[in-house]
C-alpha atoms as one frame of an Amber mdcrd trajectory, in Angstrom:
protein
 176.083 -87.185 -56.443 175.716 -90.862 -57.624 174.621 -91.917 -61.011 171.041
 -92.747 -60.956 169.913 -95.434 -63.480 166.846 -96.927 -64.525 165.816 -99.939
 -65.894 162.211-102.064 -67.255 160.989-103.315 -63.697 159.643-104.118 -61.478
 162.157-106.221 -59.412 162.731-109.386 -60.984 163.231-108.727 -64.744 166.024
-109.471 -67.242 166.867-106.211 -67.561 167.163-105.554 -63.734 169.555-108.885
 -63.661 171.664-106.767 -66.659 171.856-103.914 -64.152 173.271-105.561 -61.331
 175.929-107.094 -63.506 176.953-104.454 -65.016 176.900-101.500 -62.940 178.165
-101.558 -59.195 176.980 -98.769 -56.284 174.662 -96.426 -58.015 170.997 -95.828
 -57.545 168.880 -97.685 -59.661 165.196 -97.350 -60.267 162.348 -99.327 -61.609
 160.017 -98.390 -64.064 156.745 -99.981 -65.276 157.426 -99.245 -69.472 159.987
 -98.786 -71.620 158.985 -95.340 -72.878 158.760 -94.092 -69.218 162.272 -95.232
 -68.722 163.563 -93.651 -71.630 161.044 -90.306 -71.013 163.277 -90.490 -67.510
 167.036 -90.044 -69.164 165.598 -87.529 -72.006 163.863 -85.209 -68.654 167.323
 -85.906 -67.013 165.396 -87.688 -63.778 167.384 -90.700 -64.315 171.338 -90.458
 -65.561 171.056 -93.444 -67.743 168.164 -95.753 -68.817 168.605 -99.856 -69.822
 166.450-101.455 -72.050 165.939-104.577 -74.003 166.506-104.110 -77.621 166.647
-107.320 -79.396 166.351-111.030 -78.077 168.370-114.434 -80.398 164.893-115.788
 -80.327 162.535-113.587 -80.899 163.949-110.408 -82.543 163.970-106.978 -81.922
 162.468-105.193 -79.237 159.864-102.796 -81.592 158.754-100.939 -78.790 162.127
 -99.509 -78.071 163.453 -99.150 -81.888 160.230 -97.161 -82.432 160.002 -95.105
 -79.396 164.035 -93.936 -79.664 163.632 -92.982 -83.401 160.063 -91.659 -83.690
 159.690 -90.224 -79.851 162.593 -89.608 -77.958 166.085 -89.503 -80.106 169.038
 -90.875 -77.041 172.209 -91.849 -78.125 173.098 -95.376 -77.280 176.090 -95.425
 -74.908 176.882 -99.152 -74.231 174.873-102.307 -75.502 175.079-105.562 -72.755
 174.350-109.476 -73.791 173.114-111.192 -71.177 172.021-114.957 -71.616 168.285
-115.599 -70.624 167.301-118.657 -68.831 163.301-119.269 -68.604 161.670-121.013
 -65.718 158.441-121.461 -64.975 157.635-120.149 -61.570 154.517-121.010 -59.098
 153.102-119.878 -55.938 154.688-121.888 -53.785 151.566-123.445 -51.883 150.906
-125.074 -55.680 151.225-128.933 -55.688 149.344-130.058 -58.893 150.793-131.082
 -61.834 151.872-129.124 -65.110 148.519-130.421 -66.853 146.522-128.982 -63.962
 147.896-125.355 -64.881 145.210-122.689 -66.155 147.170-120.189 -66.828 150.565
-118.785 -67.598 151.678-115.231 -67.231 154.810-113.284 -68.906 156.208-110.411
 -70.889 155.287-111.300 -74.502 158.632-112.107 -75.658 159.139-115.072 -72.380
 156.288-116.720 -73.853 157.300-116.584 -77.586 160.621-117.761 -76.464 159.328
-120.738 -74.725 156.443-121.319 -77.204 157.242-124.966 -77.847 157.306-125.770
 -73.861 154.027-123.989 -73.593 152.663-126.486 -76.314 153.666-129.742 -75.090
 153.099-129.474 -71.864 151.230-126.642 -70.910 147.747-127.911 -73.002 144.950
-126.276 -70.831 147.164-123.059 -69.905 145.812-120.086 -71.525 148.187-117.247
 -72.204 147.983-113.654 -70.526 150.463-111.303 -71.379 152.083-109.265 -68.612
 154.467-105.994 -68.619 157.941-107.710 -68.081 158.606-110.651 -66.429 159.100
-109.654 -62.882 155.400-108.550 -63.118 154.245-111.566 -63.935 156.568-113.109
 -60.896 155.109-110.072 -59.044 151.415-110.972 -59.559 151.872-114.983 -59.340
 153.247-114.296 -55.709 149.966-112.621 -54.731 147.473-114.951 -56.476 146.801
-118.601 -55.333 146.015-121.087 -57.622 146.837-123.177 -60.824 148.789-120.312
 -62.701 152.446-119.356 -63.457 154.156-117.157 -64.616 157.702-117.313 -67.180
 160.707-115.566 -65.482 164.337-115.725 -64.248 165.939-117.408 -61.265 166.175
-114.114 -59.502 162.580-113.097 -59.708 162.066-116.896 -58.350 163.823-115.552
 -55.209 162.681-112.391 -54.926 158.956-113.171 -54.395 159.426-116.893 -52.907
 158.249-118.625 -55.526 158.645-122.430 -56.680 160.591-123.178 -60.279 158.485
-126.383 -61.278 161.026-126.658 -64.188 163.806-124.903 -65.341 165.196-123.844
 -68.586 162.126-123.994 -70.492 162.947-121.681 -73.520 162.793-123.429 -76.591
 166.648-122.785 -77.841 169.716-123.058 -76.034 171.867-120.190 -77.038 169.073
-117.296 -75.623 170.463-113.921 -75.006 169.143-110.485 -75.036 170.601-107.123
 -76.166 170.267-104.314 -73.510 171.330-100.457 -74.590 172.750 -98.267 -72.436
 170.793 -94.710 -72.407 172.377 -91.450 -71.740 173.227 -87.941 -71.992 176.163
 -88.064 -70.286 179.118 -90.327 -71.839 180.720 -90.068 -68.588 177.941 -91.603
 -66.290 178.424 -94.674 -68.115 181.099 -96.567 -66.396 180.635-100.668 -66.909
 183.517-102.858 -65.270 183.443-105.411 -67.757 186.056-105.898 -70.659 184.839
-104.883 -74.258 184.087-107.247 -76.545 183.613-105.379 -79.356 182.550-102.203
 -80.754 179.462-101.023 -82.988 178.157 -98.313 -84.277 173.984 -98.093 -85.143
 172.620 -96.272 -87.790 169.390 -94.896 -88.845 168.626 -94.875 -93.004 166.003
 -93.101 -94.619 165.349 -93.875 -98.657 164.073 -91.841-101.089 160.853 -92.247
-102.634 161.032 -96.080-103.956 162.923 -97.132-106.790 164.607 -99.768-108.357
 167.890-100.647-106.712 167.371 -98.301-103.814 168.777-100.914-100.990 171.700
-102.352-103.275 172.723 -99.087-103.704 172.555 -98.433-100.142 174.119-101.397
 -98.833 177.159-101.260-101.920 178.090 -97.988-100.063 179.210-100.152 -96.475
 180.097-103.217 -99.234 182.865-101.759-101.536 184.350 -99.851 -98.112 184.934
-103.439 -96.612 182.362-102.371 -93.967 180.872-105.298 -91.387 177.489-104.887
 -90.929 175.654-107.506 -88.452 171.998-106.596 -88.896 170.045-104.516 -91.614
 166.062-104.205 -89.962 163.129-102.227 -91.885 160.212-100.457 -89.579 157.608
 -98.394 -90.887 158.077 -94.685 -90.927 154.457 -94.283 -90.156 153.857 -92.036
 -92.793 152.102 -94.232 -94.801 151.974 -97.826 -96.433 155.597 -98.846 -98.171
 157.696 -96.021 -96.696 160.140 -97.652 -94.412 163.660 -96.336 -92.298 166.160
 -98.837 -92.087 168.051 -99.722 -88.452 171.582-101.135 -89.475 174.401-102.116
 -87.537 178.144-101.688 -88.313 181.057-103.848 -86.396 183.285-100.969 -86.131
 183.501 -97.483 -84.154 182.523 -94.353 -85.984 185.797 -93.148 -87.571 186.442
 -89.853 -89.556 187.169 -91.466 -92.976 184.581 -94.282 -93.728 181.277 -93.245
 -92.124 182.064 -89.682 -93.694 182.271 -91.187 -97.161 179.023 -93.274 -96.653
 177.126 -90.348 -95.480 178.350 -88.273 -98.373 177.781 -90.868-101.083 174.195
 -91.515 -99.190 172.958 -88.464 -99.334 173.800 -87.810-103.040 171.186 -90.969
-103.253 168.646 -89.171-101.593 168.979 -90.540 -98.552 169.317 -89.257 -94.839
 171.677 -91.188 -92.463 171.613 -90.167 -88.765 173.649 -92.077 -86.409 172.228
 -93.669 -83.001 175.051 -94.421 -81.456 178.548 -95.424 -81.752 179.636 -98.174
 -78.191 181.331-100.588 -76.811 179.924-103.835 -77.033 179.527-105.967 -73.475
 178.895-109.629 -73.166 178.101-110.877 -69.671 178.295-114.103 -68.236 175.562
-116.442 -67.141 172.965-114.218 -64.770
């Protein structure tokens, strides 16, 4: 039976572009949210499920942080970069001007990520926020008028609409962090050479005190240990108690982690680990 994977839809989106790079011949289907993608791999509907984690210009993905640690607990398999190009898409029957635009439509990240385009020359545009960026594309397609919508080169294609300008993100070096979701280690197949490798963590403190983080962070320090990113979100307990989402440049091995865990949890602290993958980067989409 083939592999059946899921991904943040409808057609169009980043994450849909990630797909077809990185996966070749299996069955793929959309979904309208990130939790109902991810609610697919944990009910074992779906083999895997891909979906955005962090973005270079806007940050991490909270949705998906939240939803993995506080609903649904899926180990990360595989992690792709992808770089994001922006263009601002229009029904193709529109011949006014940028000025002339009323509205423009995206996922919530597209528009933070072009926020400076939006300013300068979008001026009587008001913003609507949309589910992903294909859906915006989606809805633009059936709607004439003085709107757009923020999306991909793809999604341009897909529902015959007209880039009025391209690459419209505010920073150059744009790329987006997809994980890989899965049960199944050996569903994940991705023809691509690794780049690197990485290993996510989640770290829960004690009650507060003084010194708390050093201490945690002196544990990966002394041991020579990499790490790339080190991200509080609220444990949703209750004001000032807060997990920590780090990430260590190396695979899980049987002598370090083991040693941070151990001198962790004689802290007071709980260390689970979300995943330990290859790291993919793709070229231009």
């Amino acid at each position: 039976m083939a592999t059946t994977i899921g991904y943040l839809g409808p057609k169009g989106t980043f994450t849909k572009l990630a797909v077809d790079k990185a996966f070749n011949g299996e069955a793929k289907h959309s979904f309208a949210t990130i939790p109902e993608c991810i609610d697919a791999v944990e009910a074992e509907k779906i083999d895997i499920g891909v979906v955005p984690l962090e973005n270079a210009i806007e940050g991490t993905v909270q949705l998906t942080v939240d939803y993995l640690v506080h609903q649904v607990r899926l180990p990360i398999m595989a992690e792709i970069v992808v770089p994001i190009q922006q263009h601002l898409l229009v029904h193709p029957e529109f011949s006014g001007e940028l000025v002339d635009i009323k509205e423009v439509h995206s996922h919530s990240h597209a528009i933070a990520q072009c926020h400076q385009f939006i300013h300068q020359h979008l001026p009587n545009a008001s913003i609507h926020y949309s589910s992903s960026t294909g859906k915006a594309a989606e809805m633009i397609s059936e709607r004439k008028g003085p709107i757009a919508a923020i999306g991909n080169q793809l999604a341009a294609h897909l529902y015959e609409l007209k880039m009025i300008r391209k690459n419209i993100h505010d920073f150059p070096n744009n790329h987006t962090r997809f994980v890989v979701l899965s049960k199944n280690k050996e569903c994940v197949n991705i023809h691509h050479p690794v780049q690197s490798e990485k290993t996510t963590l989640l770290i829960t403190l004690p009650s507060d005190f003084a010194g708390a983080l050093h201490q945690v962070l002196s544990a990966f320090a002394w041991r020579k240990m990499n790490l790339s990113k080190i991200e509080s979100r609220p444990m949703k307990t209750g004001l000032g108690n807060y997990f920590f989402i780090v990430d260590v440049d190396q695979p899980y091995d049987n002598v370090l982690f083991p040693g941070v865990k151990g001198e962790l949890e004689a802290l007071g602290c709980q260390l689970t680990i979300l995943g330990t993958y290859p790291v993919y980067q793709l070229d231009k989409l």
